[in-house]
Structure formats: C-alpha cells, structure tokens
C-alpha positions as CSV (number, residue, x, y, z in Angstrom):
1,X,0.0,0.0,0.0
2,X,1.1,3.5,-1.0
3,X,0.8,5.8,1.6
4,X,0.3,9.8,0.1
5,X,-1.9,11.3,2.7
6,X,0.8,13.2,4.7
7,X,-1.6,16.0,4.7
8,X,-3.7,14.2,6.9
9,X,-1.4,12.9,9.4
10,X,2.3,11.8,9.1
11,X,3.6,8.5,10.9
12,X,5.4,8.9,14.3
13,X,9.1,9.3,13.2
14,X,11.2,6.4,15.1
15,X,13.5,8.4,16.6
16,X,10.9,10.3,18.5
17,X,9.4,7.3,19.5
18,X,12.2,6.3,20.8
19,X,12.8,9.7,22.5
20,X,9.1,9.5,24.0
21,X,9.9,5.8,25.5
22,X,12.9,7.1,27.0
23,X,10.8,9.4,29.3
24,X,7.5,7.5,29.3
25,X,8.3,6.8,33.3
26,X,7.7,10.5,34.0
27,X,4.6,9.7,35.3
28,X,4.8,12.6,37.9
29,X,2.4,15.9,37.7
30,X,3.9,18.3,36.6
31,X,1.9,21.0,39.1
32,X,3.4,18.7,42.2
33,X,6.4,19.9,44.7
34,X,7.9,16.9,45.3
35,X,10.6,15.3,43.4
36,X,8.4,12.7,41.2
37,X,6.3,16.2,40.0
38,X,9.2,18.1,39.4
39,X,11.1,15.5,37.3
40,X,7.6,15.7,35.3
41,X,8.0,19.8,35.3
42,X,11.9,19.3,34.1
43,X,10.3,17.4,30.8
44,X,7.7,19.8,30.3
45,X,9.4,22.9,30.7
46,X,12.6,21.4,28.9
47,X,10.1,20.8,25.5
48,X,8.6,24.1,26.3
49,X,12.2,25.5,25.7
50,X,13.2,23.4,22.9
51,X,10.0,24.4,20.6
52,X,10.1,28.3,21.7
53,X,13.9,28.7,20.2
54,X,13.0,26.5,16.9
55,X,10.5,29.0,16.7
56,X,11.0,32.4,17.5
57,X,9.2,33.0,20.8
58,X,9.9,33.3,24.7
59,X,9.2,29.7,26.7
60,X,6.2,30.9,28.4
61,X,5.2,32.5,25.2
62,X,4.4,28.1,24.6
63,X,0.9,27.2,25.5
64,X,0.5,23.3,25.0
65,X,-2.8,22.0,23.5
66,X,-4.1,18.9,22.5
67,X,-4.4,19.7,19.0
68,X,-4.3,22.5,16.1
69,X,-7.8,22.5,16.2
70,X,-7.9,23.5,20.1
71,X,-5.2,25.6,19.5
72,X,-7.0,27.2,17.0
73,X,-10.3,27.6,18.8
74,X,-8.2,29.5,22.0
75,X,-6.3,31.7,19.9
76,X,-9.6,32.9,18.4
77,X,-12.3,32.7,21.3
78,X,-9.6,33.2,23.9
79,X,-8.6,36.7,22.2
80,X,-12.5,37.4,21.4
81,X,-13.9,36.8,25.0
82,X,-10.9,38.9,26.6
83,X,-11.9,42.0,24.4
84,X,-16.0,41.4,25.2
85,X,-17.4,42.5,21.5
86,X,-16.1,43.6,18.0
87,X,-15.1,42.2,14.4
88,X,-12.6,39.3,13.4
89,X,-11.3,39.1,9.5
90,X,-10.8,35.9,8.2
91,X,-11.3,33.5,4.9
92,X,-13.3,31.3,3.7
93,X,-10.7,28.8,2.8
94,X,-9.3,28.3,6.4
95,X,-9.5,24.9,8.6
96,X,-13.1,23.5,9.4
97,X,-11.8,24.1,13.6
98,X,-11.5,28.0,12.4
99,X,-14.1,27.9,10.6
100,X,-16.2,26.2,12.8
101,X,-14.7,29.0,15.6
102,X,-15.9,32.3,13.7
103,X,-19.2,30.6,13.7
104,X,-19.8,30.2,17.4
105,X,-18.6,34.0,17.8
106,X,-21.0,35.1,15.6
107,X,-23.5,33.2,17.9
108,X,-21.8,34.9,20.8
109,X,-22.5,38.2,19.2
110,X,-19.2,39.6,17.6
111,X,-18.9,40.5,13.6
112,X,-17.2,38.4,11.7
113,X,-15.8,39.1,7.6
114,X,-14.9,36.0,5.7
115,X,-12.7,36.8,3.0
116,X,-13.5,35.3,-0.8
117,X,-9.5,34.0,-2.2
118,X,-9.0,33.9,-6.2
119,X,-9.3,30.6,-8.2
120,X,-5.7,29.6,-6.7
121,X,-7.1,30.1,-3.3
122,X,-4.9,33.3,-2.0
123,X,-6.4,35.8,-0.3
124,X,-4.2,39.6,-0.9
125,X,-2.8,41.7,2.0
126,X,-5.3,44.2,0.4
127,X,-8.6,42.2,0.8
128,X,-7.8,42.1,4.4
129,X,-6.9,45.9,4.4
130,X,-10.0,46.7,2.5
131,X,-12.0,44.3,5.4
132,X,-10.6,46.4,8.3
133,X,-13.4,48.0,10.3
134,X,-12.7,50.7,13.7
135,X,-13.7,47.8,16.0
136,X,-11.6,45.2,13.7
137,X,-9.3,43.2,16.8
138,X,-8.5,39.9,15.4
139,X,-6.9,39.0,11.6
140,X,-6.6,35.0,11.6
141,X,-5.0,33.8,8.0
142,X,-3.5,30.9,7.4
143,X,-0.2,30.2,6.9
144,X,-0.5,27.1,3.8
145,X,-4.0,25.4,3.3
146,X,-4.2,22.0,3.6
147,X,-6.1,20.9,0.8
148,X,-4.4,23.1,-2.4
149,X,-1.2,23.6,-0.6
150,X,-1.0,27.0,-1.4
151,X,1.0,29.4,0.9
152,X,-0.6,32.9,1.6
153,X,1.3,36.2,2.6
154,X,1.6,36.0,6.0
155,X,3.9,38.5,6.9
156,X,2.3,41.1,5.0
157,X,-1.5,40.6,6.2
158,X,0.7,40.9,9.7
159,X,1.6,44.5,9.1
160,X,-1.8,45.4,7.7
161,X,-3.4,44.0,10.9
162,X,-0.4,45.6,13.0
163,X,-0.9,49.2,11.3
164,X,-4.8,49.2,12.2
165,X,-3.9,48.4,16.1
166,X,-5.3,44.9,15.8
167,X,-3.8,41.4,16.5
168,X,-2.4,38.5,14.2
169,X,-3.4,34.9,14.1
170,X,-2.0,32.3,11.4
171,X,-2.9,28.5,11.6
172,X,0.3,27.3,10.5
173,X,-0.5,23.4,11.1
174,X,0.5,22.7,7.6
175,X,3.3,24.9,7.3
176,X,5.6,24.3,10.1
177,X,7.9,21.7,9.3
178,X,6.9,22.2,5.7
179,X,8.8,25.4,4.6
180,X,10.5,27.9,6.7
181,X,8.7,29.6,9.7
182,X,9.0,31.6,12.8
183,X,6.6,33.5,15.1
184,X,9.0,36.0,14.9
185,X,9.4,36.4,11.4
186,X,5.9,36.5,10.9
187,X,5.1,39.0,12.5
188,X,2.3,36.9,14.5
189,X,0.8,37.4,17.6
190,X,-0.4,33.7,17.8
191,X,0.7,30.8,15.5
192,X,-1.2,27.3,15.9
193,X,0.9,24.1,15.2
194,X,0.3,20.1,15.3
195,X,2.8,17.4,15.8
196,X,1.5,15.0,14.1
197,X,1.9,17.3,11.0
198,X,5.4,16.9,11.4
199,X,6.3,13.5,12.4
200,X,5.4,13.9,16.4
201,X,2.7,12.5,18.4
202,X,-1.0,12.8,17.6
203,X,-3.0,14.1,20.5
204,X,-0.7,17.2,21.0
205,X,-0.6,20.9,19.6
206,X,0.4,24.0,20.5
207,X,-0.6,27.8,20.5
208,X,1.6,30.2,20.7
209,X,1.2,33.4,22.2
210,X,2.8,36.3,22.2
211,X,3.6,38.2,25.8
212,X,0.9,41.0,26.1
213,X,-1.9,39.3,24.6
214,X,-4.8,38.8,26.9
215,X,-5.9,35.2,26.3
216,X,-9.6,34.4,28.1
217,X,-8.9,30.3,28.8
218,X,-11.4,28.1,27.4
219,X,-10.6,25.5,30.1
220,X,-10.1,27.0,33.2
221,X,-7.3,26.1,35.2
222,X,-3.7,27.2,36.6
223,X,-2.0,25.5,34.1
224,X,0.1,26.7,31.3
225,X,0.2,30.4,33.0
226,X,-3.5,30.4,33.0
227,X,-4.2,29.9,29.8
228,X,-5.1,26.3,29.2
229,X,-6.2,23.9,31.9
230,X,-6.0,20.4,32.2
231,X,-3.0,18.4,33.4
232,X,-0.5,18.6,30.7
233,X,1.6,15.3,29.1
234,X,5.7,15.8,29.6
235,X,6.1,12.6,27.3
236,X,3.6,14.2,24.6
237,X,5.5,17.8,24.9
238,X,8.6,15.6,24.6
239,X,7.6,14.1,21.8
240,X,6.5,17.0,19.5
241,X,9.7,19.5,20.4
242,X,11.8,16.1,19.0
243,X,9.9,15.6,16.6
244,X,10.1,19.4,15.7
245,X,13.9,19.4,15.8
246,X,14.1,16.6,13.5
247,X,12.1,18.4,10.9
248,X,13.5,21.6,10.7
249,X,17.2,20.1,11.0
250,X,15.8,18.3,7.8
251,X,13.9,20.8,6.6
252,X,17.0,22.7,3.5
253,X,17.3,18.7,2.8
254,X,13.9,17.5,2.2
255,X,11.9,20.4,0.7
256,X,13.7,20.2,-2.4
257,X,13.7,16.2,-2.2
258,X,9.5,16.3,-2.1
259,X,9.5,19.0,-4.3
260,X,11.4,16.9,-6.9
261,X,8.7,14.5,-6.6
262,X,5.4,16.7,-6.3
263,X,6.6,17.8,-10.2
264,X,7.2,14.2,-11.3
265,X,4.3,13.5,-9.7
266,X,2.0,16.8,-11.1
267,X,3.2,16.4,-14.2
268,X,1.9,12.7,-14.7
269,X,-1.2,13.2,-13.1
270,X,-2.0,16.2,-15.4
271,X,-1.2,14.3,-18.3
272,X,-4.7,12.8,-18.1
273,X,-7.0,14.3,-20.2
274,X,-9.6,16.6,-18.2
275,X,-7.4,16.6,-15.1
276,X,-6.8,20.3,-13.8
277,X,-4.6,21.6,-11.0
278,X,-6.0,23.1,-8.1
279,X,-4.3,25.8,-5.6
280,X,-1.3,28.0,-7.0
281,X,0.7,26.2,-9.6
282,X,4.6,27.6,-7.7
283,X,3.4,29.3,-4.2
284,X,2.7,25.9,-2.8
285,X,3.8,23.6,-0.4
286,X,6.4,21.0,-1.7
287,X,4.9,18.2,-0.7
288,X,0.8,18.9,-2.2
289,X,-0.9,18.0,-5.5
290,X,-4.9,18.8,-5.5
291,X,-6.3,17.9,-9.2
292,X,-9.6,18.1,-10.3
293,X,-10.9,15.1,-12.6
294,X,-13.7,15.9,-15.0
295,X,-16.2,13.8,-15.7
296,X,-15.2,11.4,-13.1
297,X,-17.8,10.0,-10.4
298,X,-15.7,11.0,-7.0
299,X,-16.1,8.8,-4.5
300,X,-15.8,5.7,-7.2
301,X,-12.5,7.6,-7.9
302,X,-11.4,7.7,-4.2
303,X,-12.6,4.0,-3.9
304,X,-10.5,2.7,-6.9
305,X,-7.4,4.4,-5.8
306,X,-7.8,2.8,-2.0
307,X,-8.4,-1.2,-4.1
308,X,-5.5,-0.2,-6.2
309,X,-3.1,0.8,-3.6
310,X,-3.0,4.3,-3.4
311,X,-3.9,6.1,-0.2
312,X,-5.2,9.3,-1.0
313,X,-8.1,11.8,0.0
314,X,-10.7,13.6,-1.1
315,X,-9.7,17.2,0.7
316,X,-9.1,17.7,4.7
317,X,-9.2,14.8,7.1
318,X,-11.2,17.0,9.4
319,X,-13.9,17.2,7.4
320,X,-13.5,13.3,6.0
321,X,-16.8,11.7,6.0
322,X,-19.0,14.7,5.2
323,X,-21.8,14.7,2.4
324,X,-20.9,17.7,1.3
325,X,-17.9,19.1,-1.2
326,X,-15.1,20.7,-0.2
327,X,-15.3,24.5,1.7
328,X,-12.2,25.0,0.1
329,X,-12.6,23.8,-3.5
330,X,-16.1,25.3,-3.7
331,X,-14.4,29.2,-2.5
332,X,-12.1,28.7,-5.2
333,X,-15.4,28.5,-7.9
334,X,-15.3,24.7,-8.5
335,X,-18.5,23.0,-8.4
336,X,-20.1,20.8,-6.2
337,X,-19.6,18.1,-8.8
338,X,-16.3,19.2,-9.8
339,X,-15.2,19.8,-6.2
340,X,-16.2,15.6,-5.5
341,X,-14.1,14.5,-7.9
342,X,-11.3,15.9,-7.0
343,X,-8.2,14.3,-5.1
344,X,-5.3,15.7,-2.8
345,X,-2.3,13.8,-2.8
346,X,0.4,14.5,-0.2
347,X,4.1,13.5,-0.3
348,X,6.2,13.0,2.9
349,X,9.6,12.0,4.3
350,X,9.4,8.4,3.5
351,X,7.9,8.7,-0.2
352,X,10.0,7.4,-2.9
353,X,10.2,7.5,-6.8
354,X,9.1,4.2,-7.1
355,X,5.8,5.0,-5.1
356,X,4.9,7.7,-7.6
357,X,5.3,6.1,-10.2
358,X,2.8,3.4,-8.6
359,X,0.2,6.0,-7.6
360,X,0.0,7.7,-11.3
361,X,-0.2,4.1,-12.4
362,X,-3.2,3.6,-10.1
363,X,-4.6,6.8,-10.9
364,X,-4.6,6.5,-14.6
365,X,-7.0,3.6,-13.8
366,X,-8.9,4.7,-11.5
367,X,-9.8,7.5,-13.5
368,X,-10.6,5.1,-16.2
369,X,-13.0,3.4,-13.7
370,X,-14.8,6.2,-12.6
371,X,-15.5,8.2,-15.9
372,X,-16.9,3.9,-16.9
C-alpha cells in the first residue's frame, strides 16, 4: 500500500518514538512539589524550551494543547472573550476548527468578515486591508492550506493588521515543518501548530502566544500560565519539540527532495486528459498536488485508488466523511460536482520515486473506472 496522505497525518518518526519511551516513566504531575512532579516539570518545561527557540518566541510565550484545532479555537475565542465584542477578519478557505470558531462568535454576538480568495485560493494583503473596520481586533489567515497547498502572505496581512492596532493569528498546522517559519518572522501574535503534521505525536498541539496578549482560557485552570487547563503530558510535549527538531534540521534537505517528486508527480497526473490543478501552480507547499478530474464519479475515484493501492483523500481529514464538497474547492469556484471529484495527494519524508510512479499508475486507472 502507497501511503500519500501526509496532509492528513504523518507516521510517528522512530527516533521520537524512541525519544518519547525514553521518558514515558515520567509519570509525575507536573503541578506537584515533590521530586516525582518536578522531574515531570523538568520534561515539560525542557520541550517548552526546545519548541520556543526552533520557533521564535519566549518559553512561556508556549501554550500546549491537544491539537491545532484547540489551539485554533483559544487563539480565536480566547482573544475574542478577553476583548467582550467587536469584528474578526478571516477567509473562507481556512481549517473547518476555524471555521467552525468564527461561527460560534457570531453566535456569541461579535462581527465576523470572511474573505473570498482567487481561483488559486490566496487571499491579498489588500482584501484584508480593504475588510478592516474601527472595532476590527482579530486577523486569523492561514499560513498554507491543507487541501491546495498553497502558501498565503503571512507576513504582509501581519503589518496590515499591526498598522490598524489589531492582532495576528496564522494557523500554521501545515506549514511548520513544511517550509521555513518563525513567530517572529511572521510578524504573528499567535501561531497554531500540530505534531502529528510533522512527524510527532498525535493528541498534541500548540498555540503560541505572544507576551501581552490577553488570552480568556477556554478551560479554566492554573496550568500553562493560565491559559489552558488540564494536566499537561511531559512525554507528549517531549515528543512534538523532537519531533520538531528533527524536521526543521531536515527541513534545507527534504523540501527540495519532495518537491522533486510533487513535479514528477504533477506532471503525470496532469497528463490525463480533463485533469486540472487546483491551488497555486509555484506558491505551494512541496509536498501537495490537489487535481480536479472531470467527468469522473468521485467517490468511485477515491474507492478505486484505495483497491488499487493508493492512499489518498478527497480534501481535509477533518472534514473526512461529510456529504458535502469541499469548503475549500467550492471558494475557489469549482462545483459541487467538480469539487467531489477531486483528489489531494500528499508527499512525505518516507515517499519514494518508485511509489509515484505506482500511484499515477493507479490513478490512470482509477480514472478510467470512474469516468466507466
């Protein structure tokens, strides 16, 4: 079997496996004074220090989550219920946990501006200017989109958010570990990251947050400075600052390596006639191809490639098992029909050649199949 849903969720690397069994006796809480919590505390705070330097930020600038989508959902209702009422600028291309998030604050009252991207799914430092309103406090843009891969300006919607006196919030699940990134150099105010994006654990994220923001916690506790509580996991934390390491040490390596392969890989799959690329054909992650297959039934084309070999997927894992067609592809003006028969294949650290060339062997048929 052919494994090219990296987007979805990567497998634990062995070495942090290894590196999480080597402390997987901690079994001390961390909160405790005495010498079984504090060993705990030393593993916490020790990952807490490890991801805030690979990343630009302070250590207690580190809150630890169980996921992107939680981080997500603080950094946005955390920033929201500590200013009581105003307007958040966002797109309609971002995660279904964001997504989701604006919802519920438009429940809770506040104003909320989605922003439309072009047909490669970027949304323009301009839209957001143009979206800015006196009681605007929150920008939250992604930092690469996990279905088309493409990579938006995230620096530049920083400064446009920074010059009107409001914050910055980038989802940067998918691009951490991916291409280059820093807090710092984005200019955010709070990033959201996974581990199991890049080779760590599943079942633990972080936000991070820079000092100043007032942060209302969505789980109340003393925890994590306040912010998030909930007794926290030293072997997970452990697991997704080694796994972090790992990846940005490989990072000048491998992005070239998978990008290699995405254009053998682009290049045969688009050689099928009525196949058409989706998300921006160069400012895209190295490792994503998202095609469109006309005149193809969809989910006989994501069943084929699965009996054929090929795992794939049919847009965000989040929203896996849904009736209804991609958020993302429809924003981008594909239809309904269109947007179901479309696939995303993602490339990872353990993809070869040879698997490629298997998967646009299996996809050639399966398309055949599914057009039958």
């Amino acid at each position: 079997m052919v494994y090219l849903d990296y987007a979805a969720t990567t497998p634990l690397d062995p070495e942090v496996r290894e590196a999480m069994r080597q402390v997987e006796g901690v079994y001390g809480n961390p909160s405790s004074i005495h010498r079984f919590g504090q060993e705990a505390r030393r593993v916490l705070e020790g990952a807490r220090e490890r991801v805030a330097a690979l990343l630009g930020v302070r250590p207690r600038e580190v809150v630890f989550t169980a996921s992107g989508s939680e981080a997500d959902a603080l950094a946005l209702l955390g920033v929201a219920l500590a200013r009581g009422k105003g307007h958040v600028v966002s797109t309609e291309v971002e995660h279904s946990a964001l997504l989701g998030t604006l919802r519920l604050l438009e429940r809770l009252g506040f104003a909320v501006t989605r922003l439309r991207p072009d047909r490669h799914g970027l949304v323009y430092p301009e839209q957001v200017r143009e979206a800015l309103r006196p009681d605007t406090f929150l920008v939250s843009v992604m930092a690469a989109n996990g279905e088309l891969g493409t990579l938006y300006p995230v620096r530049e919607v920083a400064e446009v958010a920074h010059a009107h006196g409001a914050l910055f919030h980038t989802d940067a699940v998918q691009a951490i570990g991916q291409v280059p990134f820093r807090a710092d150099e984005a200019g955010a105010d709070l990033v959201s990251l996974s581990a199991h994006k890049f080779y760590g654990p599943k079942g633990v994220g972080a936000l991070l947050v820079r000092q100043g923001v007032e942060l209302f916690p969505l789980v109340p506790g003393k925890q994590e400075g306040g912010r998030r509580g909930g007794t926290q996991s030293p072997v997970l934390a452990h697991g997704l600052a080694v796994a972090l390491e790992k990846a940005l040490r490989l990072l000048p390596e491998e992005a070239p390596r998978l990008l290699a392969l995405r254009r053998r890989l682009e290049e045969g799959l688009l050689a099928v006639e009525g196949v058409e690329l989706n998300g921006h054909p160069t400012r895209r992650l190295p490792k994503l191809v998202n095609v469109t297959v006309k005149g193809a039934d969809g989910e006989a084309l994501l069943l084929a490639m699965d009996l054929l070999g090929v795992a794939v997927s049919s847009g965000s894992a989040c929203s896996a098992g849904s009736l209804e067609p991609s958020h993302v592809l429809l924003a981008i003006g594909r239809t309904p029909l269109e947007a179901r028969a479309s696939l995303r294949f993602s490339l990872g650290r353990f993809t070869t050649e040879e698997e490629v060339d298997r998967a646009l062997e299996a996809f050639r048929e399966a398309v055949h199949r599914a057009r039958a």
